[in-house]
C-alpha positions as CSV (number, residue, x, y, z in Angstrom):
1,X,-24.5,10.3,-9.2
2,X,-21.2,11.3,-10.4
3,X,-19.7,13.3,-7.3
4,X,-20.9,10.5,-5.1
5,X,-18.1,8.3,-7.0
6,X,-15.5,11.3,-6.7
7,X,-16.4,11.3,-3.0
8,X,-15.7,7.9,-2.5
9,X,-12.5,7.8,-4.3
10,X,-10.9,10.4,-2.1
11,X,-12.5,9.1,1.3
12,X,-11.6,5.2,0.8
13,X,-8.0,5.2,1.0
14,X,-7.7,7.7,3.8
15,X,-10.4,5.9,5.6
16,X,-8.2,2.7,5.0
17,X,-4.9,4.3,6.4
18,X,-6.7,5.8,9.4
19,X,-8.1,1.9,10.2
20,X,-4.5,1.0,9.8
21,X,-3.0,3.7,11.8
22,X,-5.2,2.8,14.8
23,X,-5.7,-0.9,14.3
24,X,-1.8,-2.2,13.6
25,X,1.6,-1.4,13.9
26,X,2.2,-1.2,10.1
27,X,2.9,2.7,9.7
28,X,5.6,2.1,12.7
29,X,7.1,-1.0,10.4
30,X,7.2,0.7,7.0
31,X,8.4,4.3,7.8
32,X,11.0,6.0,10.2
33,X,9.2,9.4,10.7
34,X,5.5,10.7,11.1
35,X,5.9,13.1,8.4
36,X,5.8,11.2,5.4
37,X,2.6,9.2,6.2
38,X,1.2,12.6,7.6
39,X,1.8,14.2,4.2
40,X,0.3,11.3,2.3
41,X,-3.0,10.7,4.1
42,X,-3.0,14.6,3.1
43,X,-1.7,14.9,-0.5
44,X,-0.9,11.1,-1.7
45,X,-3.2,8.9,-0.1
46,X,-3.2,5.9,-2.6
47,X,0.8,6.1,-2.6
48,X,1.0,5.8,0.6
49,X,-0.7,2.8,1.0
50,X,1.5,1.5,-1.9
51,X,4.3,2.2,-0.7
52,X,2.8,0.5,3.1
53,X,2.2,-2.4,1.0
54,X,5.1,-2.6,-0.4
55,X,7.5,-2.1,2.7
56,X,5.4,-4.6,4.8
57,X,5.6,-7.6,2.2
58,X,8.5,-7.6,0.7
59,X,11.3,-6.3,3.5
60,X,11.5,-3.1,2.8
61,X,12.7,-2.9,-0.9
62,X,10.4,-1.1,-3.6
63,X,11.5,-3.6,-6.6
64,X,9.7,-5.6,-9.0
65,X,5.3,-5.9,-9.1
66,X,6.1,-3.5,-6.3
67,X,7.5,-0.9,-7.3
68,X,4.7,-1.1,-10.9
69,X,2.1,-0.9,-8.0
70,X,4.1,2.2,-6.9
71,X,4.2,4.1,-10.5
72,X,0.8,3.5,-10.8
73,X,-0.3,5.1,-7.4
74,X,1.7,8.0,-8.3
75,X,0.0,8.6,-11.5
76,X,-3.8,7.9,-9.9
77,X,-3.3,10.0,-7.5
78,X,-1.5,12.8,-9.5
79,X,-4.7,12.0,-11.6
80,X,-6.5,13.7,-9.4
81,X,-5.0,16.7,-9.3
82,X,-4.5,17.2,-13.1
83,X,-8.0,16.4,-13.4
84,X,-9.3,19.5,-11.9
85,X,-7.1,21.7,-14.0
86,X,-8.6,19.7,-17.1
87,X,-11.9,20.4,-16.0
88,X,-11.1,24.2,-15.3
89,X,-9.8,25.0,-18.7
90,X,-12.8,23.5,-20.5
91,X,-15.1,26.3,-19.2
């Protein structure tokens, strides 16, 4: 029951910015290049749509509840990565 939780987490958000991608114009709006929203479906995936958030709503400054939003996407999703390690160590 567990992994189907750990599943979910990483498939949501990428699922969300692939519906986002192909449904709106917002990744056009909120970054200059392909790259960075490339990398962050990859590596970042709750960041990014932070940071999409943030860029559509409040005209393209990261300041304020928006920027707390931010911080806290970069820990969850570095979460993830730590998390492993954590795991690894324990055996």
């Amino acid at each position: 029951m567990g992994c189907i939780y750990v599943v979910l987490a990483l498939a949501v958000p990428r699922v969300l910015m692939f519906l986002a991608f192909l449904l709106t114009n917002w990744f056009g709006r909120a970054f200059q290049t392909r790259l960075w929203p490339l990398l962050g479906f990859v590596f970042m995936p709750y960041t990014t749509l932070a940071y999409l958030a943030a860029m559509l709503n409040s005209n393209h400054t990261l300041s304020g509840g928006w920027l707390a939003l931010f911080m806290v996407a970069i820990v969850v999703d570095a979460g993830h990565w730590g998390g492993g390690g954590l795991q690894y160590s324990r055996r």
